[in-house]
C-alpha positions in Angstrom: 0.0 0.0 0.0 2.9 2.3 0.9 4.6 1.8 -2.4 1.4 2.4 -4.3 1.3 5.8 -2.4 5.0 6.6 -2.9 4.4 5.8 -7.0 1.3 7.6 -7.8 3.2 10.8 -5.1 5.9 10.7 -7.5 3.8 10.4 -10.7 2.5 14.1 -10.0 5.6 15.5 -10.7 5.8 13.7 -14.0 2.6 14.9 -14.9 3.3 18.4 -14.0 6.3 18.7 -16.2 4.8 17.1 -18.8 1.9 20.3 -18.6 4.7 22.4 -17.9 6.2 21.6 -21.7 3.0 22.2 -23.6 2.2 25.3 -22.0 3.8 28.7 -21.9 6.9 29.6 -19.6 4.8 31.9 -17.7 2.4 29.4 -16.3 4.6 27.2 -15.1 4.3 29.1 -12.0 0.4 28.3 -11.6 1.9 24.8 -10.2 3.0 26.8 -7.1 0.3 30.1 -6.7 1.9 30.9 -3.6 5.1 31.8 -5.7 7.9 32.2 -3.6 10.5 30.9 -5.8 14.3 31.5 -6.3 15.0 32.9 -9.1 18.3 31.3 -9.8 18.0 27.9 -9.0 13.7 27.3 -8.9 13.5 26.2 -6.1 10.2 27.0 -3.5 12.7 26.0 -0.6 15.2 27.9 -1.3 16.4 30.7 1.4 17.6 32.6 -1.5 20.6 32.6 -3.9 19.9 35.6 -4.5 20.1 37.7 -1.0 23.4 39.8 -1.6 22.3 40.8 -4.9 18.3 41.4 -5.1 17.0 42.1 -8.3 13.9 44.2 -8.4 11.4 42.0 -5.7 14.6 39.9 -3.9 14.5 36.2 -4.0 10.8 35.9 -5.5 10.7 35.3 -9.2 7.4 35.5 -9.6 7.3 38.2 -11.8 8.5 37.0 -14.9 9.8 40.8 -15.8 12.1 40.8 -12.9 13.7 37.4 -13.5 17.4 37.8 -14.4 18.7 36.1 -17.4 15.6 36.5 -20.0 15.5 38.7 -22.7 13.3 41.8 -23.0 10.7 40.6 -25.0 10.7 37.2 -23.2 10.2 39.1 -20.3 7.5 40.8 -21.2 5.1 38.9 -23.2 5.7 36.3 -20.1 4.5 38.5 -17.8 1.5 39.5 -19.9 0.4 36.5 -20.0 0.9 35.4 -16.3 -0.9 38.7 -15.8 -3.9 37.9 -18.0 -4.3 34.1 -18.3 -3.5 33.6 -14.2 -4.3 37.1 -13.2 -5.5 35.1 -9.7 -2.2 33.5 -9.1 0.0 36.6 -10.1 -2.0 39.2 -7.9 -3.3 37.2 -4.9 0.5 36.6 -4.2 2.2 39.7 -5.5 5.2 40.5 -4.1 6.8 43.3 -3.0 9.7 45.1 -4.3 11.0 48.6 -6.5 8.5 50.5 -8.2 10.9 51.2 -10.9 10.7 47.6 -13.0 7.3 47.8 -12.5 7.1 51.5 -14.2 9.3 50.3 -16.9 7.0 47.4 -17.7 4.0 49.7 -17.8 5.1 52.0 -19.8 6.4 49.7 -22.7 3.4 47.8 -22.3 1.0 50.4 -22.6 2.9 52.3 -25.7 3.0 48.9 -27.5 -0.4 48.6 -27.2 -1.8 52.4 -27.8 0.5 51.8 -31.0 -0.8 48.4 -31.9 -4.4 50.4 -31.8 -3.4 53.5 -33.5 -2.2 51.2 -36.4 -5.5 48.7 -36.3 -7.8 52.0 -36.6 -5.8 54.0 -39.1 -6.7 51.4 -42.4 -10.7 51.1 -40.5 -10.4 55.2 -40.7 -9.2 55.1 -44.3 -12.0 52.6 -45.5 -14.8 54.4 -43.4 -13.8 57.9 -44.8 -11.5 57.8 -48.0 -11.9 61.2 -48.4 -9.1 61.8 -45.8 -6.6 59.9 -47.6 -7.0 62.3 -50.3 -7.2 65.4 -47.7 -3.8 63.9 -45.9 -2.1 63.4 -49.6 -3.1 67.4 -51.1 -2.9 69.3 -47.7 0.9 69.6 -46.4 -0.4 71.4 -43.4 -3.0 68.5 -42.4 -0.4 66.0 -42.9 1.8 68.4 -40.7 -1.0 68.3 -38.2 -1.9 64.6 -38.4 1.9 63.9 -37.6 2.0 66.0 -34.7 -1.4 64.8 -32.8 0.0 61.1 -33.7 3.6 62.3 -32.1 2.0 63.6 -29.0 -1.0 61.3 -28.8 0.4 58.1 -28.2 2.5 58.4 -25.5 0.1 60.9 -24.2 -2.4 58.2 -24.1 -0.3 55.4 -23.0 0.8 57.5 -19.5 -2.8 58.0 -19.4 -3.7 54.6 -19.3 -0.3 54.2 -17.1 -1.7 56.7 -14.9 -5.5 55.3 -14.4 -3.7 51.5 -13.8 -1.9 52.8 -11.1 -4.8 54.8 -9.6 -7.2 51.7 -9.7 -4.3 49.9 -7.7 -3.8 52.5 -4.7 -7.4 52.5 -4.4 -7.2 49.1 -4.1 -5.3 49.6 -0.8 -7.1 52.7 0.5 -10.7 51.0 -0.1 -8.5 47.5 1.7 -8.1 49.4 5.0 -11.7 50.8 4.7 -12.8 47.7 4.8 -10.6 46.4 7.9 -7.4 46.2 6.4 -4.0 46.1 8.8 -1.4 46.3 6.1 -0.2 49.6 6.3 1.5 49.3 3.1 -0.1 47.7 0.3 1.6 46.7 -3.0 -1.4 48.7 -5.1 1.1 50.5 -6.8 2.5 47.5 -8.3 -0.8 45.7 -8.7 -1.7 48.4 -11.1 1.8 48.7 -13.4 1.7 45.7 -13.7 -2.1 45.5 -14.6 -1.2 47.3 -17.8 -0.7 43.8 -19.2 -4.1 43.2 -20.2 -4.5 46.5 -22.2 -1.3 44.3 -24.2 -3.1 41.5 -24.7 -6.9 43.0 -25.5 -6.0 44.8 -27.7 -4.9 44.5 -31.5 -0.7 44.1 -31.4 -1.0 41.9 -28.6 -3.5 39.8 -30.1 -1.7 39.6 -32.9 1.7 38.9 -31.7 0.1 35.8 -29.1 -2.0 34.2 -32.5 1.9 34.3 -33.8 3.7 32.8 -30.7 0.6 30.6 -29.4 -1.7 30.4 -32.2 -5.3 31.6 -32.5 -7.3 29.5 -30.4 -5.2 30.2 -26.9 -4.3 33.7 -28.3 -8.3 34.2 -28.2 -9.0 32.9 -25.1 -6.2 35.0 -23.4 -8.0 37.7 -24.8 -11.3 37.1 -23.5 -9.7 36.0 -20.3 -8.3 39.6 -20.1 -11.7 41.1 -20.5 -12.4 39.8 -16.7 -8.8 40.0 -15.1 -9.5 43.2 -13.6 -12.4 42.0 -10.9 -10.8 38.2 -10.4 -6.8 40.2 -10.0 -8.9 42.6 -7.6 -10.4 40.5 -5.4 -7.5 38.2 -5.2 -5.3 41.1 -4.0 -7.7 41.9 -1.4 -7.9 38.6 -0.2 -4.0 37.2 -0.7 -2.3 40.6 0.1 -4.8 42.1 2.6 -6.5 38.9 4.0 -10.0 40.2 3.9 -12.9 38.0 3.2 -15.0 37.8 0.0 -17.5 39.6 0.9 -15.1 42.7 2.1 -13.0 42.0 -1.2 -15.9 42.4 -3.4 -16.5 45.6 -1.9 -13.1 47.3 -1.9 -12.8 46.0 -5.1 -15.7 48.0 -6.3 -14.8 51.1 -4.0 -11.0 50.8 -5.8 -13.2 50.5 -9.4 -15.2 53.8 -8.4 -11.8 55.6 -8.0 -10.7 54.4 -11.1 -13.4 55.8 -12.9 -13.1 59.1 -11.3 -9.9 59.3 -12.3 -10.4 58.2 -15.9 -13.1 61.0 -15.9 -10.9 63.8 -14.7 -8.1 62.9 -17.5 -10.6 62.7 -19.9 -11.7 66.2 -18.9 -9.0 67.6 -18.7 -7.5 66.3 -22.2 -10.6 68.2 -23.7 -10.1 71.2 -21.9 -6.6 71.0 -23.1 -8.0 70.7 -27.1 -10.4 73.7 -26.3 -7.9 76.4 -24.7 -4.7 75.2 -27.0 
């Protein structure tokens, strides 16, 4: 009876690696959602090969984007995924660390995808209304002005987006210790950098690059996945980070949703008033 045990306990890592293979690198780490992993040697036991030189979060190498060793692109379509295919895992154990990887990330993730749109919409714009074509090709002046609000548009809109992430993730831990919260300091800030994954991945570059890399069928459902990370990620948080119950998750996670909103508002506002008074 032992042995039996001992061969069917030693079949589950067999069966584990063999998922492991067929799926991405990223969710590899579902295997362990409580993620505290070394990030040199993979191990969950380790006490860390990496103490006397930390990169970004320490010893945890949950965060694909701060793993040493991987590439840049590796590193981020890794985490975009991880982010939007096992947003539960990733934020219900996030971990703590520098702010600064996580900027980096959000940034490159959220021009890449403003981009990625501005390029999808331009050939729907030219179809809908040929006339500008012919407006863009005869007036110097248009094209002149067309260039500009593309120059200053994208990256104006990606900080945005940056911007709103970020305050959807401090309201996370402001509407945490409304609700009975005793961390008193949260990792909201980095919930909501690296939240700017699923903008990635829902939209057209990143849809397009995943049907490359994973084909169309999982590219699709990482998509649609995305489309309901934000409220599964939230509550995770709110439960993993800040230990507070479902029914208190579910409300700070609509409190921290509400802030979001006003804050997407405001920008919105003020980018008109901005047009008008220029």
């Amino acid at each position: 009876m032992g042995g039996s045990r001992a061969v069917r306990s030693a079949s589950v890592p067999d069966e584990r690696a063999r998922d492991a293979r067929d799926d991405d690198a990223a969710l590899e780490l579902l295997d362990v959602p409580a993620a505290v992993v070394c990030a040199t040697c993979g191990s969950p036991d380790c006490g860390g090969c990496l103490n006397e030189d930390t990169q970004a979060s320490g010893v945890i190498a949950i965060v694909p984007w701060e793993r040493p060793g991987l590439g840049l692109g590796q590193r981020l379509m890794a985490t975009a995924r991880l982010a939007t295919a096992s947003s539960e895992s990733l934020f219900g154990a996030l971990p703590d660390g520098d702010l600064a990887p996580a900027l980096r990330f959000a940034v490159l993730a959220e021009l890449l995808a403003v981009t990625g749109l501005v390029l999808g919409a331009l050939p729907v714009g030219l179809v809908v209304a040929p006339w500008l074509m012919r407006a863009l090709l005869a007036d110097p002046g248009l094209r002149e002005a067309a260039y500009q609000a593309l120059l200053s548009g994208i990256p104006g809109l990606a900080f945005a987006m940056v911007a709103i992430h970020a305050a959807h993730g401090v309201g996370l831990d402001w509407a945490a210790r409304r609700h009975g919260a005793s961390l008193r300091r949260g990792r909201g800030l980095r919930f909501g950098l690296y939240a700017c994954a699923w903008d990635l991945l829902t939209l057209p570059l990143g849809i397009v690059t995943m049907i490359l890399l994973d084909g169309p069928r999982k590219a699709l459902t990482t998509a649609r996945l995305g489309l309901g990370a934000p409220g599964r990620a939230a509550r995770a948080y709110l439960r993993g980070i800040h230990h507070l119950d479902e029914r208190q998750a579910q409300l700070a996670a609509h409190f921290a949703l509400l802030i979001a909103a006003a804050v997407t508002v405001a920008a919105v506002l003020a980018v008109i008033a901005a047009l008008l008074f220029s």
